[in-house]
N, C-alpha and C positions, 0 to 999 in steps of 0.2 A: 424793453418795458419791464421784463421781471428785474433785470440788474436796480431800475428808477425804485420797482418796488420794494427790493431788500436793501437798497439804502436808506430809503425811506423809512421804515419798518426800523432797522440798527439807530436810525439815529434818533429818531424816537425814544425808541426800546432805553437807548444808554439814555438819552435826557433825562430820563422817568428816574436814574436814581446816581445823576452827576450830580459833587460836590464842587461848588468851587469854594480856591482861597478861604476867603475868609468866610463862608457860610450863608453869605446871604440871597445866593442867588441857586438855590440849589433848586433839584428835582424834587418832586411831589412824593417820591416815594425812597430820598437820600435818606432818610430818620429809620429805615430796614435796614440800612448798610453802616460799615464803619468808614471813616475819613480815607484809608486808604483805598479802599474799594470804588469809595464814594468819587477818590479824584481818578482811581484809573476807567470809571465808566465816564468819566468829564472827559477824558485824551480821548477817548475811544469814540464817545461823541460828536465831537471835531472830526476825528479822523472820518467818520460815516458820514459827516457833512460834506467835507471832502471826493468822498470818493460818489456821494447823490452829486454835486456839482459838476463833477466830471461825466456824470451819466445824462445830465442832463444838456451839456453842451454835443454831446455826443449823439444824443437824441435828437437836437436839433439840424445837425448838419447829416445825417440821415435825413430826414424828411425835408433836408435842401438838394441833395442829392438825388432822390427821386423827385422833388420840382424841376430840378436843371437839367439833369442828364436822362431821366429813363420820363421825362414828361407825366408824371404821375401825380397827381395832386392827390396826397396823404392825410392834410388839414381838413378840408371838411370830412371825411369819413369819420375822423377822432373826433369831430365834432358832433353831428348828427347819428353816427354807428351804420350809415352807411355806405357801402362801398360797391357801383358798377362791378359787375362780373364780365369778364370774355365770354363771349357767347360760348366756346368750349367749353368755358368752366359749368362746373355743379354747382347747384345753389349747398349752401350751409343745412342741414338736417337738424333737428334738436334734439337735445341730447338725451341721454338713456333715462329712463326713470330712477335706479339703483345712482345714477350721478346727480341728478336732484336730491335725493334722498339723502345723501353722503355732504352734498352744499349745507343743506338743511341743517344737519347731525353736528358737523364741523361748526356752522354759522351760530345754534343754540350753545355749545359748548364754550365758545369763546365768548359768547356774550354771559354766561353763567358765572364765568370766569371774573371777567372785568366785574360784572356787581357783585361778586363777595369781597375782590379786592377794593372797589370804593365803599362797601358797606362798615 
């Protein structure tokens, strides 16, 4: 899941300021960069495409793998969030107030972020 989400994230990140060719089909924010920059976050792009495509097939035969072999049905938990415990197991506890706080801090910041850069 984290691999799905840093390619996700890279290939985004490089869209936002790929150039291509001849200029028309660029990123939202190519006009910050120069043509050179512009085409090597365009390769880079691809290349993140790539490497999200491969995580995603990969993701998928995991959670065929615990269908087939360890009889684990994966799909609805990812759907609904939740997921049977072994009666061994611990239920999930929630998490620290200082890790709320830290979500919160991080979550403001990045959105302060993104509106000065669309501003």
């Amino acid at each position: 899941v984290l691999a799905l989400l840093t390619a996700a994230l890279a290939t985004v990140g490089f869209g936002l300021f790929a150039v291509d060719v001849d200029g028309l089909e660029s990123g939202p924010l190519a006009r910050f960069v120069d043509f050179d920059t512009g085409r090597t976050a365009s390769h880079l792009h691809g290349d993140a495409f790539t490497v999200l495509e491969a995580a995603v097939a990969l993701h998928l035969v995991a959670i065929a793998f615990y269908a087939l072999v360890k009889r684990e049905n994966l799909v609805r938990p990812m759907v609904d969030g939740d997921k049977r415990l072994a009666t061994d197991q611990a239920s999930l506890q929630p998490a620290r107030g200082f890790t709320l706080l830290a979500g919160l801090v991080l979550g403001g910041a990045v959105t302060g972020v993104l509106l000065k850069m669309g501003a």
